[in-house]
C-alpha positions in Angstrom: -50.1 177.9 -28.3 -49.5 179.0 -32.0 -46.5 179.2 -33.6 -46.4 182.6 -35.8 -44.0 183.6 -38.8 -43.7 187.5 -38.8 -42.5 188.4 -42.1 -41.9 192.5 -42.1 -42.5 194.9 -45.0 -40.0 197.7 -46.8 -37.6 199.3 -44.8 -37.8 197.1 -42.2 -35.5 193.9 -40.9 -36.7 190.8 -39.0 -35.7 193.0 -35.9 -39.2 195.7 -36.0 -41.1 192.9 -34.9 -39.2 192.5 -31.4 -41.5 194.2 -29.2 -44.3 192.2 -30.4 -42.5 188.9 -30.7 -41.4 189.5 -27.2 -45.3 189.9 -26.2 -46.8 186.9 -28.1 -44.1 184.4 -26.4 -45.6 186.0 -23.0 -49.0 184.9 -24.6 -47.9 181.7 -24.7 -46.9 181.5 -28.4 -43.6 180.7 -30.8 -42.5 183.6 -32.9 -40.1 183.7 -35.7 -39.3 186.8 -37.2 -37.0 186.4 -40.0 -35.2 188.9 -42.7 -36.3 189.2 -45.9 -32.9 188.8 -48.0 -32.2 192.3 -49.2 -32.9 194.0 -46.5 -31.5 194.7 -43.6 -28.0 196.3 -42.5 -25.1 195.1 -44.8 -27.0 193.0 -46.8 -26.7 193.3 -50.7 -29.7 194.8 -52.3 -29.6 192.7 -55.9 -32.4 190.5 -55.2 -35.3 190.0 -57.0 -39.1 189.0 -55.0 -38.2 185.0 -55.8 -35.2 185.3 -53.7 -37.3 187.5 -51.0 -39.8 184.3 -50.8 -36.9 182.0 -51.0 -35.6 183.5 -47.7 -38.8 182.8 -45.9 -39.0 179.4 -47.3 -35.7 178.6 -46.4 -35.8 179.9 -43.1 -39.0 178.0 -42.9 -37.2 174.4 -43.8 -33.9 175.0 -41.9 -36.6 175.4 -38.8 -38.8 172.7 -39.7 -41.8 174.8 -38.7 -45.6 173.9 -39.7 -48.8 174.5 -38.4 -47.7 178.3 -38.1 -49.1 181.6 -38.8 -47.7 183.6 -41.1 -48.3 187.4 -41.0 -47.0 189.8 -43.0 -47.0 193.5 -43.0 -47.0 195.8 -45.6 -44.9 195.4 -48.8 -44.6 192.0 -46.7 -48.2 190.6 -47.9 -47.1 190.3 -51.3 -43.9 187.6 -49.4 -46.6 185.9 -48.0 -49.2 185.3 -50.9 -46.4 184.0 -52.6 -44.7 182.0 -49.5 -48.4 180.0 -49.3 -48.4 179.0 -52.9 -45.1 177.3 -52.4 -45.7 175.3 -48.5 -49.3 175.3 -48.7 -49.8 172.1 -46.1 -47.4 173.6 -44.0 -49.4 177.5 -43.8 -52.6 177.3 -40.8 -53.2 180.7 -41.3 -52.4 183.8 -43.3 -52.9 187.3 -41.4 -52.1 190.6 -44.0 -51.2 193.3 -41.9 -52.4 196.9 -43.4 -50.1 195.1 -46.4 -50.5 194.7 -50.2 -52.5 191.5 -52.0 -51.3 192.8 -55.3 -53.7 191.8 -58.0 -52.3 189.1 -60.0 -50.2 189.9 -62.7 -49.3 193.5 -61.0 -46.6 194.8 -58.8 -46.8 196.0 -55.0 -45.9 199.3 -56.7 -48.9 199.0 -59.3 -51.1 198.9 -56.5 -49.6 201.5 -54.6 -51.4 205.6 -55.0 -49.9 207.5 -58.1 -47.8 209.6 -55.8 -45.6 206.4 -55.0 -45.4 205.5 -58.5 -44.2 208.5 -59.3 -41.8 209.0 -56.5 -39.9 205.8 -56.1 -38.3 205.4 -59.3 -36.5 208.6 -59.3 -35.5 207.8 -55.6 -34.1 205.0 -56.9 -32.3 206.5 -59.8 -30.8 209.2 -57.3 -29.5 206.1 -55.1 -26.5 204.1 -56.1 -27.9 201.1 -55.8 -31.4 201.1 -57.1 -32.9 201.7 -53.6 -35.5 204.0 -52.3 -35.1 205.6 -48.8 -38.8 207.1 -47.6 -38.4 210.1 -46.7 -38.9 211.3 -43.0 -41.6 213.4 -43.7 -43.3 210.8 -45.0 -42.5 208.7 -42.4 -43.5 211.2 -39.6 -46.8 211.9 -40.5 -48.4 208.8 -42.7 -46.3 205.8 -41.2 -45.9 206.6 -37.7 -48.0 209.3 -36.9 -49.5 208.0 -33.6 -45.8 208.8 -31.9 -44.1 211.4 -30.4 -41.6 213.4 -32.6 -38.4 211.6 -30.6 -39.9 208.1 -31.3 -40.9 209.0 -34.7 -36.9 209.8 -35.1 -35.9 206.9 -33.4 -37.3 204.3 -35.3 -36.6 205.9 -38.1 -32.6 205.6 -37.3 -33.7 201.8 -37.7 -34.8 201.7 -41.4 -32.6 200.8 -44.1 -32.8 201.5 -48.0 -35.1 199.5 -49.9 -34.4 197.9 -53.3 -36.6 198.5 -56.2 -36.7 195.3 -57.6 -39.2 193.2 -55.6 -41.7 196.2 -55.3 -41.9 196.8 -59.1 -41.5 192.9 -60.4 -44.7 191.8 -61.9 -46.4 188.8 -59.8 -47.7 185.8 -60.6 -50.3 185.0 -58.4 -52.7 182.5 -60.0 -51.8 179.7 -57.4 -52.8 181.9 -54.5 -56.0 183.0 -56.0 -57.3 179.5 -57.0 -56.5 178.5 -53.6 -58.6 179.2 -51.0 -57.6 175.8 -48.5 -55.4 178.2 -46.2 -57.9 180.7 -44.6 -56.6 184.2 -43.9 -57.5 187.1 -41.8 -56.8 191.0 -42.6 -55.7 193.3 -39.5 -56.5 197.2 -40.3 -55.0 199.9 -38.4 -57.0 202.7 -38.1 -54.8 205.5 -38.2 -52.6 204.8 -40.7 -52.5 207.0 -43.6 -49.6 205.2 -45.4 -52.2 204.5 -48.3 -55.1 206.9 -48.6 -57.8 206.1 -46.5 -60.8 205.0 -47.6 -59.2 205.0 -51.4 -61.5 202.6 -53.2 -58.3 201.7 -55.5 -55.9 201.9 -53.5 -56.6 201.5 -49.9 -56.2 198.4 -47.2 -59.9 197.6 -48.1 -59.3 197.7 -51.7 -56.3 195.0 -50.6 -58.5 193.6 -48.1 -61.1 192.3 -50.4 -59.3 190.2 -53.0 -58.5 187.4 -50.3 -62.3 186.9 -50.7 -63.7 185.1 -47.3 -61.4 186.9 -44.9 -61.7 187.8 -41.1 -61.2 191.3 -40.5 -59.5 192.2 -37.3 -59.3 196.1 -36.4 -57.2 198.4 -33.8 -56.4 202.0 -33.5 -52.5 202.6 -34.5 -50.6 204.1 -37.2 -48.8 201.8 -40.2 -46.2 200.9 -37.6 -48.3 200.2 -34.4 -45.1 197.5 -33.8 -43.5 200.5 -32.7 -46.1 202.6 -30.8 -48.3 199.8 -29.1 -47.0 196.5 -29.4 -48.8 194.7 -26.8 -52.3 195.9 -27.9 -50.8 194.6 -31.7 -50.1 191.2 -30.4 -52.9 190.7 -28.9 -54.9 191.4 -32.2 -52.1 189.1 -34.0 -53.4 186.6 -31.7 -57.1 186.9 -32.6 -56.7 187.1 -36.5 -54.3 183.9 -36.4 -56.6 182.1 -34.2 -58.8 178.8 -35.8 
């Protein structure tokens, strides 16, 4: 048995991961799943990406969990490279999830395509509260393309607004990348077109390779395979987080 932390990505709460929670604990494993503060229904969007770590760290202590891995998707991967630096004896694996390693000193955004860079600040400036909604269109076809049009709607009834702040924050990263005790993994979905495939810049692999020594771990499914296949997800989630 492994005990896994699934930390989610933009958009998202603690509760997309509950298929796949639901089918790692039939696999025998513990699964936390909790919400990055700022996101979520409700919850105030002024945070900055300290107090997103903080809530993982947190919720790690108040659960006095160790041993664990700790995935994260997305946006999430910048949480996690950040989570390791501060509980590093208490990380067995890390497992980046089609997600962001942002090169040190950058933001998630910076190493996001030019389209996003472009788009999310005036998103934000149009909100009320500095927070970007995707838009469906983008959702349909580059997040979630590998599901019907009803499902594609349906889960997208689940997201919630975004706030600016973490993505754009510049990161300090040293700790993680003079690190390498904790081993990680990289799980790459192969029909996701949320980044440009195959973008030597800005694509997974271009994420992929600055963990250095990495397993990689593939499956077919979309940016949110949680959604469209997750049994066939866990099941991966169980080979990249195993020793």
């Amino acid at each position: 048995m492994s005990v896994f932390v699934l930390v989610h990505g933009s958009w998202h709460d603690g509760s997309s991961w509950a298929e796949v929670a639901e089918r790692l604990e039939e696999l025998g494993h513990e699964v936390h799943s909790p919400t990055v503060a700022g996101h979520g229904a409700g919850a105030s969007r002024e945070v900055t990406h300290d107090d997103c770590v903080a809530s993982i760290t947190d919720y790690v202590d108040r659960h006095d969990l160790a041993g664990f891995v700790l995935v994260g998707h997305s946006w999430g991967g910048s949480v996690i490279a950040r989570v390791v630096e501060r509980l590093p004896d208490r990380v067995r694996r890390l497992v980046f999830l089609n997600a962001f390693v942002p090169a040190n000193g950058t933001s998630v955004l910076d190493n996001a395509p030019p389209a996003y860079q472009e788009l999310f600040p005036i998103l934000a400036a149009q909100s009320s509260d500095n927070t970007v909604m995707l838009p469906f269109e983008v959702w349909r076809d580059a997040f979630i393309g590998d599901a019907d049009l009803a499902r594609a709607r349906e889960t997208y009834e689940m997201l919630t607004p975004e706030p600016l702040g973490p993505t754009v924050e510049k990161l300090d990263l040293t700790k993680f990348y003079a690190s390498t005790d904790v081993p990680r993994s990289y799980v790459l979905c192969g029909e996701d077109s949320a980044l440009p495939p195959g973008d030597p810049e800005h694509g997974y692999l271009a994420n992929a390779r600055r963990l250095g020594t990495f397993r990689l771990v593939t499956l077919e499914g979309s940016h949110e395979v949680m959604f469209t296949n997750p049994a066939l997800l866990a099941r991966k989630l169980e080979l990249a987080g195993r020793d």
